[in-house]
C-alpha positions in Angstrom: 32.0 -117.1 -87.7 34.7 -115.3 -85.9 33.3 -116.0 -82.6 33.3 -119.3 -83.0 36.5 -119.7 -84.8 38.1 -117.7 -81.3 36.4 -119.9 -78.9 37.4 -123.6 -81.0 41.3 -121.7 -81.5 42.1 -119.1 -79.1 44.6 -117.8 -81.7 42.0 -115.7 -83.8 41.4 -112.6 -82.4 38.5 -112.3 -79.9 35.2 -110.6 -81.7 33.3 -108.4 -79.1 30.1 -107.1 -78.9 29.4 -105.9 -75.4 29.8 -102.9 -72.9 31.0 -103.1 -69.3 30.3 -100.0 -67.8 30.6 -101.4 -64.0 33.7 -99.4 -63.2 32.7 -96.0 -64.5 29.0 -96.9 -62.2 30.5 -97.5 -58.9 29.7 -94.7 -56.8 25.9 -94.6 -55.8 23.6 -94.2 -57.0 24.4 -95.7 -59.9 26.0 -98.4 -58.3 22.6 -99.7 -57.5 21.3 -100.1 -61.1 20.9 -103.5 -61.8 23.9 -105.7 -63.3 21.8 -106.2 -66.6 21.8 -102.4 -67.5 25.9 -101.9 -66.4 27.2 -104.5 -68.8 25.3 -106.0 -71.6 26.2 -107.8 -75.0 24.2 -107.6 -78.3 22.8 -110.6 -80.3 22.7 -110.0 -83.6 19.1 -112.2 -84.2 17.9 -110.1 -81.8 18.7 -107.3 -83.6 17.3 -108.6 -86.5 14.1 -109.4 -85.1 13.7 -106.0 -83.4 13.9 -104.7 -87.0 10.9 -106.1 -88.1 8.7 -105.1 -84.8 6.7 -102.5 -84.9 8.8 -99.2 -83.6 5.8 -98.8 -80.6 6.3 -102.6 -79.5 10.2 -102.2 -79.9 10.5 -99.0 -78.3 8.3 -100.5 -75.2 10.1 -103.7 -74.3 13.4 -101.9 -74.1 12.0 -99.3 -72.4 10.0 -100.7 -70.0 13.4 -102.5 -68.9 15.3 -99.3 -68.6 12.5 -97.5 -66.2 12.6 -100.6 -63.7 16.1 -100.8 -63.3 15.9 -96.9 -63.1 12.9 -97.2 -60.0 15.1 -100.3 -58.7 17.8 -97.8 -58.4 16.1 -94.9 -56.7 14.6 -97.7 -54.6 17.5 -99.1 -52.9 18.9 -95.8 -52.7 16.3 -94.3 -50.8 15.9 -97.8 -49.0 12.3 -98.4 -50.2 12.5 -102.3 -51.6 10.2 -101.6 -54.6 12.4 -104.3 -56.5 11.2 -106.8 -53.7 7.9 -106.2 -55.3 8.4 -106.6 -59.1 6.8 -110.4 -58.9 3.9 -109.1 -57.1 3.6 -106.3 -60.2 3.9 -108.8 -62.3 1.1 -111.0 -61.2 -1.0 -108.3 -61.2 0.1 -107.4 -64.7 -0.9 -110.9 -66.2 -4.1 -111.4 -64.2 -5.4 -107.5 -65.8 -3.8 -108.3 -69.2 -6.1 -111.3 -68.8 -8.7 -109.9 -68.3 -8.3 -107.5 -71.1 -7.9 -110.5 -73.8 -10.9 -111.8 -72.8 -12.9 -108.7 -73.0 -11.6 -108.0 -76.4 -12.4 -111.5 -77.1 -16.1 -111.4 -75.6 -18.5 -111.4 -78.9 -15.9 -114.8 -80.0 -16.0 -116.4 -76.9 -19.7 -116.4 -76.4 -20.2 -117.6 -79.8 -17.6 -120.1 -79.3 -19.6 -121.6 -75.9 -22.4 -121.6 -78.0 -21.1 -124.1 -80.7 -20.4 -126.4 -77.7 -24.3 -127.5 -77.5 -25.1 -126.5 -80.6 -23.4 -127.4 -83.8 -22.2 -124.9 -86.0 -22.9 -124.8 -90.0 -19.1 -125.5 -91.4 -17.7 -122.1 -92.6 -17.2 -120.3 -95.8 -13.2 -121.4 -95.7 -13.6 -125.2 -95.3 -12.4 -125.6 -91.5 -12.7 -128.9 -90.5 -11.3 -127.9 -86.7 -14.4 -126.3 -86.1 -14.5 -124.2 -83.0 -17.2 -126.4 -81.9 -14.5 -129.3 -81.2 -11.7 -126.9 -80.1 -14.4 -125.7 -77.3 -15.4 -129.1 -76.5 -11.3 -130.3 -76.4 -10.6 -127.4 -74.3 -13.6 -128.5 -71.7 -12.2 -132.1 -72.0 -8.3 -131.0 -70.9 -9.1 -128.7 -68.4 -11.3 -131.3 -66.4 -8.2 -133.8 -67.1 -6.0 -131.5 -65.4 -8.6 -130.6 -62.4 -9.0 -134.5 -62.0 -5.1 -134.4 -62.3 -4.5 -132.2 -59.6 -7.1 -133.3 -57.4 -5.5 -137.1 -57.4 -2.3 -135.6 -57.2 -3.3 -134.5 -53.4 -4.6 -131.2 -54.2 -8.3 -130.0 -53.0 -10.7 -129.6 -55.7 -10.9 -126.0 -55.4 -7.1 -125.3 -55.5 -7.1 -127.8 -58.4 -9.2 -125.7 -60.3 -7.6 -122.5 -59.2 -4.3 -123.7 -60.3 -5.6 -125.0 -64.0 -7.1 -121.7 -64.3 -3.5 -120.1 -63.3 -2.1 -122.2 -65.8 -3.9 -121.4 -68.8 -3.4 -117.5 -68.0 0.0 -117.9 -68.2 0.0 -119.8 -71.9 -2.7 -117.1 -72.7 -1.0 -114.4 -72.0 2.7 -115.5 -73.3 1.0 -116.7 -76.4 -0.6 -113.7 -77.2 2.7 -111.9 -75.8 4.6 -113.3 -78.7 1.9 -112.7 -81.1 2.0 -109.1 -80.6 5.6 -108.1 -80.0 7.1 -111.1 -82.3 9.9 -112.2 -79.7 11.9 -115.4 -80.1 12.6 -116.0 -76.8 9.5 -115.4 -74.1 9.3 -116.9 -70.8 6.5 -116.6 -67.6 7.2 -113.7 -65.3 5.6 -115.5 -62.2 5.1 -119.1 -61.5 1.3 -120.5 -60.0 2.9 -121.1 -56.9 3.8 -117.2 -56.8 0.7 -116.5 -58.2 -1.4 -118.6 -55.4 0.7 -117.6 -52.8 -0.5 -113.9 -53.2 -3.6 -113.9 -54.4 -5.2 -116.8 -52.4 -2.6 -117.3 -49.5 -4.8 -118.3 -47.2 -5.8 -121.4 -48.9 -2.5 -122.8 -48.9 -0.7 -125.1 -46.5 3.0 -125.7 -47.0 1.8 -129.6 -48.0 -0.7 -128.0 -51.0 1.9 -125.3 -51.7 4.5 -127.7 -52.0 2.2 -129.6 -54.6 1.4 -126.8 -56.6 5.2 -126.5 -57.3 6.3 -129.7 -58.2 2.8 -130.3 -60.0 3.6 -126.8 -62.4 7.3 -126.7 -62.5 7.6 -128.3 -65.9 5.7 -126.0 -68.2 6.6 -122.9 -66.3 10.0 -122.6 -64.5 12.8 -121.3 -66.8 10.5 -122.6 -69.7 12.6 -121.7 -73.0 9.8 -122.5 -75.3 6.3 -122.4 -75.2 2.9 -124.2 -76.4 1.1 -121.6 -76.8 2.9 -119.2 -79.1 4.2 -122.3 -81.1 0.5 -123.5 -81.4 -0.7 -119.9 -82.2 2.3 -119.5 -84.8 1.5 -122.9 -86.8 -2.0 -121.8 -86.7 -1.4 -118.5 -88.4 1.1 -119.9 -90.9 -1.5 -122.4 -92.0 -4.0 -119.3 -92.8 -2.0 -118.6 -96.0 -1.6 -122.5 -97.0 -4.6 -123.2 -99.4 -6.6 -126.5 -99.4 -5.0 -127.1 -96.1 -6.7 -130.1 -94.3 -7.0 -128.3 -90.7 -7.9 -131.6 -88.8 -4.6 -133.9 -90.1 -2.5 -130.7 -89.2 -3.9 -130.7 -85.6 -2.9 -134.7 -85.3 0.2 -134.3 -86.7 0.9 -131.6 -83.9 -0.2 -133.8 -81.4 2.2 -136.5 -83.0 5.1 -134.3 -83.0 4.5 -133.3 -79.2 4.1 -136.8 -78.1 7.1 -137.7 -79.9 9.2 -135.0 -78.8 8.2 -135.9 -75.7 9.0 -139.4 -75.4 12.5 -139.2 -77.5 13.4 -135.8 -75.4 12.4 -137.6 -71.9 14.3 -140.8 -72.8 17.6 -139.1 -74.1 17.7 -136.7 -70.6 16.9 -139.5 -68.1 19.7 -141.8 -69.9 22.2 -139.1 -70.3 21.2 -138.3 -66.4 21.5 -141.6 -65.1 24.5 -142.4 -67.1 26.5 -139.7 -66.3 24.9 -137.9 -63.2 22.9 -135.2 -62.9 25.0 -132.2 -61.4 27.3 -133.5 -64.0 25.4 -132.8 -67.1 23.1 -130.1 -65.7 23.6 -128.4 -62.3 20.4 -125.9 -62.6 17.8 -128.1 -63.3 19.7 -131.3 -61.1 20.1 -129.2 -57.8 19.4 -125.6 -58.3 16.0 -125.6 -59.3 15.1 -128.0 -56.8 16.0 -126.2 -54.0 14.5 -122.8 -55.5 11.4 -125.0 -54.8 12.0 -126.6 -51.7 13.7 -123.4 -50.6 10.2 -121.6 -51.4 7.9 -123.7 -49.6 9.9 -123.7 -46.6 9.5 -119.9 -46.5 5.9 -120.3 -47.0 5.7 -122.6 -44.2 7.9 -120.2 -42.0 5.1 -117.5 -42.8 2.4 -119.3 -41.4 4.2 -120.2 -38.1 4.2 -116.2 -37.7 1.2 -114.7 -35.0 -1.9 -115.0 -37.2 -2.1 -111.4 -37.6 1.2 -110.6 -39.3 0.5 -112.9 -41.9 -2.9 -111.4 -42.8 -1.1 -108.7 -42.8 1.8 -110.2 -44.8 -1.4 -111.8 -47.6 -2.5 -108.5 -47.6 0.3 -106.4 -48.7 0.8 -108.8 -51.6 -2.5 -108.7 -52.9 -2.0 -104.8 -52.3 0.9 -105.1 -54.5 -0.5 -107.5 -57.0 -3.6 -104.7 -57.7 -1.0 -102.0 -58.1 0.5 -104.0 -61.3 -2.7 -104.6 -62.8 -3.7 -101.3 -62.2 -0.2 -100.0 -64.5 -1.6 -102.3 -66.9 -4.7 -101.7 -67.1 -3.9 -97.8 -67.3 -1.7 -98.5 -70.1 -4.4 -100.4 -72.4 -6.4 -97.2 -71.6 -4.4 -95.0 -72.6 -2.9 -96.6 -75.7 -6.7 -97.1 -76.8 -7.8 -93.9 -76.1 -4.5 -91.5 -77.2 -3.3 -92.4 -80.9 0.1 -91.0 -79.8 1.0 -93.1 -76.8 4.4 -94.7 -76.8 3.8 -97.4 -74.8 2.4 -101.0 -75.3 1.4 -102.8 -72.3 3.5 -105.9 -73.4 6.6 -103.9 -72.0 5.6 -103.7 -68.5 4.0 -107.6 -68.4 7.9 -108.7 -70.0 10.4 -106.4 -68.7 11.3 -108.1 -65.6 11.8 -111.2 -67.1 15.2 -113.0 -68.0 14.6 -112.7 -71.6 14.1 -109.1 -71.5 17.0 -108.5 -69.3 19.3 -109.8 -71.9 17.3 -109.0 -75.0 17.2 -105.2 -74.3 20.2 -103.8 -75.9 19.8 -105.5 -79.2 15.9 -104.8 -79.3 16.9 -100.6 -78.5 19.8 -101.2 -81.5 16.9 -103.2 -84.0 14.4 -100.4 -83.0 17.2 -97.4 -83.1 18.2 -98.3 -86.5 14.5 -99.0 -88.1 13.4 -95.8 -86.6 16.3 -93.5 -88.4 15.7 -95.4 -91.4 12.6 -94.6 -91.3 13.1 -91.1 -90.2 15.9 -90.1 -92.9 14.6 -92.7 -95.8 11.4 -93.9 -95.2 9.9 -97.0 -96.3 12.0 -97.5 -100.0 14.5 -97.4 -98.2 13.6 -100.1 -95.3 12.3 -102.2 -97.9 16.0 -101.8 -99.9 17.8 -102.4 -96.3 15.8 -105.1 -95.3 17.7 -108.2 -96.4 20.7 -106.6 -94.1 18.5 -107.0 -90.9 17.2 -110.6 -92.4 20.8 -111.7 -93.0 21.3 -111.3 -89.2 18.6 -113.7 -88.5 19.7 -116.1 -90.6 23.5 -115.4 -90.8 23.1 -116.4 -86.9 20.9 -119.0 -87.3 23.8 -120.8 -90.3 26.5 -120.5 -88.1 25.0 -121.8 -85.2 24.0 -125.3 -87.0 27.7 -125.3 -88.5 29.3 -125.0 -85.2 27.0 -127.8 -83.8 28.6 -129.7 -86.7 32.2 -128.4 -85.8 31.5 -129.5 -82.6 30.5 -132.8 -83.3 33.0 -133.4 -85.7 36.2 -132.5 -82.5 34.5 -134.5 -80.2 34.4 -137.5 -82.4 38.2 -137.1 -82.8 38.5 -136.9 -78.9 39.1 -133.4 -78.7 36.6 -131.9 -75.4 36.2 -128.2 -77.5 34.8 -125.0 -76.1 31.0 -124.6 -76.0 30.2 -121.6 -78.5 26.7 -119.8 -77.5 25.4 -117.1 -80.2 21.8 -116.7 -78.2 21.5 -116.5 -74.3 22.1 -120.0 -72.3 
């Protein structure tokens, strides 16, 4: 509240909860340690959140920051551009994470492409979504989007490619969330990235130019998610009893078909009322030329002697096998060793923008459950718990009532400063 109250009247006292650290860092090598790790603030839902994580997953995701800004660092100190190569890491990381979902999920799966010829008995629980129809409506929309793509001016087999690099990302974000319990998730690589590395050679700047401006809505800078919100209203319903599973999946499909029409009517009218680099610059001329920008590399590449962009294809997919390969060592070892400290999930997220300014207040949630739990153990979580839960929701109330403040002054003709309690 005294945030906002310093922003809307600059005559309260400022409230600050951030380091700067640049001018203490300025001689190498610390001067090369990326700008996220010299000067960070701390949200206080974030701290909340990182609270109730387990103290492996919390302990990870900050962590897993912290080590890549510390190899970015020795990197550009020793003029190696290993930072160049984070997206190819990352790629690699989802593609073996992947993998490793659906191994887990193996025995389900098969029994789930089973049901799709052969009808399954209606289980103990009363499911009406059987996982008969969820197979079969999974079939159906991925042959939409192939015959999507495909009329969209791609060829058949980049089509499928792409759909297939599409739902790897929602898998692997969804079950991201699901694991680590994050608020705020977003894709480390976009299917343009990802085709461009792994099947380069397919591409021509007209198809790769497709593949961006066919993708870019679900995946660049996405703040929210289908899958983790889909996964999330799925698991809630599992404690609701007498729950009628196939009115809840309708009225999901009702409530993303209506927030898509009244969110796509209110941007295009605010947009072609007031301009677009007027109301938002990023997503009116920024992200536009990211994409353009990106293609016309691409198409740069390929006008190279045929030989330095094989070579070029094959230092990515090089690359891209190195960050599966930390992944896939890391699901080893926290499988095989009870004592391992580190979860996967913090190498797939910690070169994304979440994680970058997330870390600070996920160390702080994770630094204070883990000397509570140290020094008092569980009575004494369970006694500080509504401290950590008052954060969540202190922020969340004070966020709606400065929406309302704000309102309220520009009703009365009064422009007002924007007040941001979670990252923009």
């Amino acid at each position: 509240m005294l945030y906002g109250l310093h922003a809307c009247f600059p005559a309260f006292p400022e409230v600050v909860f951030k380091y700067d650290l640049n001018p203490a860092l300025d001689a190498p090598p610390w001067r090369y340690l990326p700008p996220w790790v010299k000067a960070k603030d701390a949200f206080f839902m974030m701290v909340g959140v990182a609270f109730f994580l387990s103290t492996e997953m919390s302990f990870s995701l900050w962590v897993s920051v912290i080590i890549l800004a510390v190899i970015e660092m020795l990197g550009k100190t020793y003029q190696y551009p290993v930072h160049e190569q984070f997206n190819d890491h990352q790629i690699g990381a989802y593609i073996a994470y992947t993998l490793v979902i659906l191994y887990g999920a193996r025995h389900h799966l098969a029994r789930v492409v089973r049901s799709i010829w052969r009808r399954p008995a209606t289980g103990s629980d009363g499911v009406d979504l059987s996982e008969r129809g969820a197979a079969i409506g999974f079939v159906v929309c991925f042959a939409v989007a192939c015959v999507w793509l495909r009329l969209a001016g791609l060829p058949l087999r980049l089509a499928v490619l792409v759909a297939v690099i599409v739902f790897m990302l929602a898998l692997v974000v969804g079950r991201a969330v699901a694991e680590s319990g994050l608020l705020f998730v977003q894709y480390g690589c976009w299917p343009t990235r990802i085709a461009e590395s792994c099947f380069g050679s397919y591409l021509t700047p007209t198809t790769h130019t497709l593949i961006h401006f066919t993708t870019v809505a679900p995946t660049l800078d996405a703040r929210e998610s289908l899958a983790p919100l889909a996964f999330n209203s799925a698991r809630m319903a599992d404690g609701v009893g007498h729950l009628h599973r196939r009115r809840l999946f309708w009225l999901w499909i009702g409530a993303l078909v209506l927030a898509l029409v009244l969110a796509g009517f209110a941007q295009l009218s605010i947009v072609y009322r007031l301009g677009a680099l007027q109301t938002d610059e990023y997503a009116g001329r920024f992200a536009p030329e990211i994409l353009y920008n990106s293609s016309a590399d691409f198409d740069s590449l390929l006008q190279q002697p045929p030989e330095r962009v094989r070579a070029d294809l094959n230092r990515h997919l090089r690359q891209v096998a190195g960050g599966g390969g930390v992944v896939l060592a890391l699901c080893f070892l926290r499988y095989r060793f009870l004592g391992w400290p580190l979860h996967p999930v913090g190498f797939l997220l910690a070169h994304s923008y979440p994680m970058r300014v997330f870390w600070l207040s996920i160390m702080l949630g994770w630094l204070c459950k883990t000397l509570v739990m140290r020094l008092g153990g569980v009575p004494v979580y369970r006694r500080l718990t509504p401290i950590f839960m008052g954060m969540i929701v202190g922020t969340a109330f004070s966020s709606v009532f400065w929406i309302i403040v704000r309102i309220l002054v520009y009703g009365l003709g009064e422009q007002g400063q924007p007040i941001s309690f979670l990252p923009s």
